[in-house]
N, C-alpha and C positions, 0 to 999 in steps of 0.2 A: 671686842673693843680694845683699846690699846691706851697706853700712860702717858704721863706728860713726859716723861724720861725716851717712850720709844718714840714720840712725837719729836722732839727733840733731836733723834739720830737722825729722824729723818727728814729733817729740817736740813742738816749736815750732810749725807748722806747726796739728799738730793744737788745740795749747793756746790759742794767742794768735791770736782772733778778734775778732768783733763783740763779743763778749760784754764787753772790755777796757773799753765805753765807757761801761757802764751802773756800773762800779763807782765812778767820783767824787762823782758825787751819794748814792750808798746810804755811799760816807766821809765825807762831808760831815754826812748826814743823823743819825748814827749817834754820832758822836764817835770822835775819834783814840785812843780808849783803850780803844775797842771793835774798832774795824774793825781798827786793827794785828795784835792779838791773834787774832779771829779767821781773819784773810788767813792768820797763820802756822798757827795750829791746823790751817787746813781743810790746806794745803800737809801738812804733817808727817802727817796723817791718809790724806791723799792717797798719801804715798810711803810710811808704813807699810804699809798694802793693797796699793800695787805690789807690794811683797817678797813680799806674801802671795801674789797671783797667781801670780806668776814663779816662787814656790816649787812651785804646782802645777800649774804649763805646766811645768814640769821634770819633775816626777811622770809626768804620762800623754807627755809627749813621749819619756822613758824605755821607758814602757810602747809607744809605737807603733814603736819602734825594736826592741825585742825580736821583737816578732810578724815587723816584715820581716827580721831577718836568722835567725829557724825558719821564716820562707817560704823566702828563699834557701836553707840547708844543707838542706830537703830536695827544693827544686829539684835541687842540685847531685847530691844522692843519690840519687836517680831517673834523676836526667840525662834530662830533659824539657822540654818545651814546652806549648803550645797550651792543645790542653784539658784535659792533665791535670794543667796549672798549676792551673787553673780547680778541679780535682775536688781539689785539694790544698787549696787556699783552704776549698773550702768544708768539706772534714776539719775546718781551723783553725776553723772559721767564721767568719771575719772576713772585711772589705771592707779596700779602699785606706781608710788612716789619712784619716780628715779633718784638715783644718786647723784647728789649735787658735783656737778665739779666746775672747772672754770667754762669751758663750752656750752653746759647745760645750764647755768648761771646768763650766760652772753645771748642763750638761744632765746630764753627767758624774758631777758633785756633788751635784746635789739631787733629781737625778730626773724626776718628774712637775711637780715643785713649779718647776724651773726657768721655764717659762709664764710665772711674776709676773715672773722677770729679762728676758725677751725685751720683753712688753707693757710692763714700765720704761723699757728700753731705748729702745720705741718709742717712746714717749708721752713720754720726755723729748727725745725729737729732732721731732718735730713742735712740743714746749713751746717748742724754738730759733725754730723757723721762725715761731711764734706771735710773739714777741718782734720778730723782721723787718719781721715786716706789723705793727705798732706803730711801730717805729725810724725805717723808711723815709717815711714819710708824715709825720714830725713833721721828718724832715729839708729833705725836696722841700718842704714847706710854707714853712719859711725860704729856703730854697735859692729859689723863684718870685718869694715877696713881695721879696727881695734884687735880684732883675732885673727883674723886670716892676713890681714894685709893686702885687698883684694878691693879694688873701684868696683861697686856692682852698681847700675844705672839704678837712678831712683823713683824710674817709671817702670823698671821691670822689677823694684820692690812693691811697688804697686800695683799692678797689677796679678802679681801670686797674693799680696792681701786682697781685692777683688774675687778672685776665686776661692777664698778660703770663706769671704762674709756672701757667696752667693747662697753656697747648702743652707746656714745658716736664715737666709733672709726666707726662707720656707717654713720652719716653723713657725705654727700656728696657733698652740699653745703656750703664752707668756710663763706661764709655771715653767716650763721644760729650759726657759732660760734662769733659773734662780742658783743652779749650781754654777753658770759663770760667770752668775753677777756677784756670787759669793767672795771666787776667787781673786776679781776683776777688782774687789775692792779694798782684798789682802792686799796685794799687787800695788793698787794706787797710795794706800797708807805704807808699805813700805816704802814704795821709790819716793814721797813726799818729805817722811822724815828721812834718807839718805841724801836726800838731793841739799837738805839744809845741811847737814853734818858736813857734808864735802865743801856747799859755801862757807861755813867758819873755818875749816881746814884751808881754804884756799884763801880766805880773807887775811886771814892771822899769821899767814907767813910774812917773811919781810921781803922789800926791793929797795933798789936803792934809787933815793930822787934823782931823775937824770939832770932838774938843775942845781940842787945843792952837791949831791952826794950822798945825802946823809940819809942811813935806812931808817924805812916806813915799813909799817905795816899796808899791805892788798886795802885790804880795808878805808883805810886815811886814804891813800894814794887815788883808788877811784871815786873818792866821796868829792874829793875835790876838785876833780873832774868833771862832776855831774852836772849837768845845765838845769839852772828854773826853770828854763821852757824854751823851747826851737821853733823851729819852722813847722814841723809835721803836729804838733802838738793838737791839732784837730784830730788824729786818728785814734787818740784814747777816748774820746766822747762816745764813739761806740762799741768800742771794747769794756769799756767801766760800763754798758749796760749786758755785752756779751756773757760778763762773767759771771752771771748767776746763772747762766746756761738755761735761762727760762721759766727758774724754778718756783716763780709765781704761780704757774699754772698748778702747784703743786699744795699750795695752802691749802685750800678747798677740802681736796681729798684728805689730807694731814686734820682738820679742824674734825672731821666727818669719821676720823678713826677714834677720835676720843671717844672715852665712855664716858665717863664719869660726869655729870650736869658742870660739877664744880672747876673741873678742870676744867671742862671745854671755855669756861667762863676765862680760865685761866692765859687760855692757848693763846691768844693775840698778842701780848705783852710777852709772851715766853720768845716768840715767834720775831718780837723785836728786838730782845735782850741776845739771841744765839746769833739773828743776822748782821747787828750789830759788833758781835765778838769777831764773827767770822770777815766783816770787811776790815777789822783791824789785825787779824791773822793778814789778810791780803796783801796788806800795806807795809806791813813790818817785812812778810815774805818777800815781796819784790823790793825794797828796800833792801837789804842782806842779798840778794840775787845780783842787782844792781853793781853792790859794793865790790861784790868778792870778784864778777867775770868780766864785770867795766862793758869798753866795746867788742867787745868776744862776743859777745851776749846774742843769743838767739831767739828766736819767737820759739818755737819748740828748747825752752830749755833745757832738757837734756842732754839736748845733740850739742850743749855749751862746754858738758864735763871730759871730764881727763883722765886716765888713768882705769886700772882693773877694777876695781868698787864703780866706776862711773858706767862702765860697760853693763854690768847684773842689772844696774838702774835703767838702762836704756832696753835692756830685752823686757826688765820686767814690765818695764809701762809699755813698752811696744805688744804684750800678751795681752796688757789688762785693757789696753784700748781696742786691740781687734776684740776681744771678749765683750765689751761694752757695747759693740757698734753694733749688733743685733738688738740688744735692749734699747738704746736709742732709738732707733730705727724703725721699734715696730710697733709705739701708737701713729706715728707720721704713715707708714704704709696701710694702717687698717683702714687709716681715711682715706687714703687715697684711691682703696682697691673697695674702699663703699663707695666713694663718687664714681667710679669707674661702672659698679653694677647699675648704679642710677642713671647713671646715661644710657647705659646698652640694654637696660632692663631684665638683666640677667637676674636671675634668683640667686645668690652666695651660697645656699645650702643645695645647690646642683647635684651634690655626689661629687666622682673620683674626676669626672672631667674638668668641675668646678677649678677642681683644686689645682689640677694642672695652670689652668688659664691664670688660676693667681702667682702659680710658681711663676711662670711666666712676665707675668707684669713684675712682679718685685727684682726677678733677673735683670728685667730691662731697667729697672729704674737704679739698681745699684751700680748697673754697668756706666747706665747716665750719670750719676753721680764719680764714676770711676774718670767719663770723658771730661766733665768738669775739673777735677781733681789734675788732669794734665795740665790743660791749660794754667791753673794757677797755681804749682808746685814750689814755685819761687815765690809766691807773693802769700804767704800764711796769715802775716800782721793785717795784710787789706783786708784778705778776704774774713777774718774777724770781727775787724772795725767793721765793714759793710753790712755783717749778720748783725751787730748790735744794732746799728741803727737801722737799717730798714725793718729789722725781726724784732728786736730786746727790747726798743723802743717804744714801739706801739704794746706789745703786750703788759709790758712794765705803766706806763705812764696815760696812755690815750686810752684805752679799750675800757680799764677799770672805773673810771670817773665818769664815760658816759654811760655803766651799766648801773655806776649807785646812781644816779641821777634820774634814771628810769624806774630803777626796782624799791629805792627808797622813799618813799613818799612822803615824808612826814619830815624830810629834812631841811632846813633853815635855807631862805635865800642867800645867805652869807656861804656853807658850805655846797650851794650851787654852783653860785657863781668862783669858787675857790676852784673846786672841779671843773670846769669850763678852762679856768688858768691854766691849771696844770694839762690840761687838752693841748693850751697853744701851744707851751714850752714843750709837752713834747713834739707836735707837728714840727715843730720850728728844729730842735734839735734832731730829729728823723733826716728832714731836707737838708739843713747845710752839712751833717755830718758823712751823709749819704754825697751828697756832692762833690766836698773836699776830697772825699777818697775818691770817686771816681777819677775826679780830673788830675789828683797827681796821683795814681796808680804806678808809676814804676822807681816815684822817688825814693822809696822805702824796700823794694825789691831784696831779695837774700841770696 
C-alpha cells in the first residue's frame, strides 16, 4: 500500500507533463482574461468529478468488500478449503473483485455504452503521443541548427523519432519501461526549472521603449503588450481541459493505493489541495513565459529559447519526451490490440506468432500516428485545443456525473439534477470548442 505523501507525487507526477509547455503560447494567444478564467474553470471542473468518482470508488469498493467477508463467514462455516472454496464462489457467483479503476468504474455504470469511455481513453492517449511527434522535431530542429548550424527538415526529424518509438512500442511488459520513465522524469523536472530560470534571465534584462526611449525591463515591456482576450480566444477552452493530460483517469488507481483506512478518508481533499497548487503553478508559469518571450512565443516552448543553456534544455526534453511516448502509449495500445483480438477472435496468449501479429499492429498504428503527425506539424496549438475538447472534455466533465448518477443511489435530487448541469456544460463546451477550432484551423498556424 502506499502514503498520502506517495499519493500525493503522484498526483504530480501524473499532472505536470510535456503537456505544461504548450500552454504559454495558447495564454499568450488567447488573452489574460480568458486563459486565467478558464485554467480555473477547467481545475474546479476537474476536482468537482474527482469527488464525483471517489464517491463511486467508495460505492462498489463497499460492495467488493461485502462479497469477500460472506465469502469468508461461509468459508469459516463450512470450515473448508480447495475446492469447495471454489463451489462456494461460484454459489455467490462472483470472481476475485477487480481492481477498480476509471474504465471498470464506467463499465459498472453505463454498461455496454462504457466502449465510448475506454476508445476516449484510448484515443486521447495516443492524441498525447501525437502531440510528441509534433514537439520533439520542432525542438531537435533548433536544438541542431544551435550546434551544427545545419536546416534538418522536421519531418525527417520525425520520422528517425518514429523508428526509434517503433522497437519500443513492442514491449510488453509496462515494468520493463520504469527505468525510462525514471529518467524521462529527471529530464522533465530539469528542463522545467531551467526553462523558468532563462525566463527571469530574459525577462529582467532591459530594452529600450521604442516610443519613449526610456529602458524597461523584458518583463514590463511584454506585460503591457499583452491582450485581455483576441480573436482565437476560443482555443484555450480546450487546452485548459488538455492540460491535465487525462489524469482523472488517474484518481481511482491513486485512491486504491492508499492503505491506511484513515488516509484514504483523507485522499479526496489532499487530491484537491495538490490540483489546486498545481493549476496555480500553471498560471503563474505561463504568466512569466508570457512576459519574458512576448510574440516569440511558441506552442512547443522550448524551441522559444536562446542561447547554449537553452540548447541542454531542448535535447533534454526532446529525450524525456521520446522516453515518455512508450509509457504513454501503452495502456491506449493494449485496448486497442484487445479489441482487435475480439473482432478477429484471436486468443492474445497465441505463443510467439501472437506476438508477432501485435508487433505488427502497434507498428502500424505508431507509423499511423507518425502520418498524422505530418499533416499537422505546423498546427501543435489546434491540434491540443482539439484533443481537449473532443478527449479532456468528455472524460473531465461528461462521463463522471453520469457514472455517480448510476452507481450512487442514495443521492439527492438536487445533486442529480446538479450532474445532468454539469453533463450540458460540458456537451456544450466539447461542441463549440471543437468547432471553433476546426473551422479556423490555419488562423493560429506556426
Amino acid at each position: 500500500g502506499g502514503s498520502l505523501g506517495a499519493a500525493a507525487f503522484g498526483i504530480v507526477k501524473g499532472t505536470v507533463g510535456p503537456a505544461i509547455l504548450y500552454l504559454p503560447r495558447g495564454f499568450y494567444l488567447s488573452g489574460y482574461a480568458v486563459s486565467i478564467p478558464a485554467m480555473v474553470f477547467a481545475t474546479s471542473m476537474f476536482i468537482f468529478n474527482s469527488y464525483r468518482l471517489l464517491d463511486c470508488w467508495k460505492v462498489e469498493s463497499d460492495k467488493n468488500h461485502q462479497v469477500e467477508s460472506r465469502l469468508k463467514e461461509v468459508q469459516a462455516l463450512l470450515q473448508t478449503t480447495g475446492a469447495a472454496v471454489a463451489k462456494v464462489k461460484r454459489m455467490y457467483n462472483t470472481a476475485p473483485p477487480l481492481m477498480l479503476t476509471y474504465p471498470e468504474l464506467a463499465k459498472r455504470a453505463l454498461g455496454p455504452y462504457s466502449l465510448v469511455v475506454e476508445v476516449g481513453i484510448a484515443l486521447f492517449q495516443f492524441g498525447v503521443c501525437l502531440t510528441y511527434l509534433i514537439f520533439v522535431p520542432d525542438n531537435l530542429y533548433e536544438c541542431i541548427y544551435s550546434i551544427f548550424q545545419v536546416r534538418i527538415s522536421k519531418l525527417h526529424l520525425l520520422w528517425a523519432m518514429i523508428l526509434v518509438e517503433i522497437p519500443l512500442s513492442w514491449i510488453r511488459d509496462i515494468r520493463k519501461l520504469t527505468p525510462t520513465n525514471v529518467i524521462a522524469s529527471f529530464l522533465i523536472a530539469f528542463g522545467l526549472c531551467t526553462v523558468l530560470a532563462i525566463a527571469f534571465l530574459q525577462g529582467t534584462e532591459s530594452i529600450a521603449d521604442p516610443r519613449t526611449g526610456e529602458e524597461r525591463l523584458v518583463f514590463m515591456e511584454n506585460l503591457s503588450s499583452l491582450k485581455p482576450i483576441t480573436e482565437s480566444w476560443f482555443l484555450f477552452i480546450g487546452t485548459s481541459f488538455f492540460m491535465m493530460e487525462g489524469s482523472i483517469t488517474l484518481i481511482i488507481p491513486l485512491q486504491e493505493a492508499v492503505y491506511l483506512e484513515e488516509d484514504r478518508k483523507r485522499f479526496p481533499n489532499l487530491n484537491r489541495n495538490v490540483t489546486s497548487w498545481i493549476c496555480a503553478f500553471y498560471v503563474i508559469f505561463s504568466a512569466i513565459a508570457c512576459a519574458a518571450f512576448g510574440q516569440n512565443i511558441q506552442t512547443a516552448l522550448t524551441a522559444s529559447l536562446q542561447g547554449r543553456l537553452a540548447t541542454i534544455v531542448q535535447l533534454a526534453y526532446s529525450i524525456a519526451v521520446i522516453l515518455t511516448f512508450p509509457l504513454q502509449a501503452f495502456p491506449a495500445m493494449e485496448v486497442a490490440i484487445r479489441m482487435l483480438n475480439q473482432v478477429t477472435g484471436q486468443d492474445p496468449r497465441g505463443g510467439a506468432s501472437e506476438g508477432w501479429k501485435r508487433n505488427i499492429f502497434s507498428t502500424s498504428i505508431t507509423i499511423a500516428l507518425g502520418v498524422v503527425a505530418v499533416c499537422s506539424i505546423d498546427y501543435l496549438g489546434n491540434v491540443v485545443s482539439i484533443l481537449g475538447s473532443l478527449f479532456g472534455i468528455p472524460l473531465a466533465l461528461v462521463f463522471p456525473p453520469l457514472m455517480h448518477n448510476n452507481l450512487v443511489k442514495n443521492s439527492s435530487t438536487r445533486v442529480r439534477m446538479t450532474n445532468y448541469g454539469v453533463v450540458l456544460v460540458g456537451f456544450f463546451a466539447m461542441a463549440a470548442a471543437s468547432f471553433n477550432t476546426i473551422v479556423t484551423w490555419n488562423v493560429t498556424a506556426e
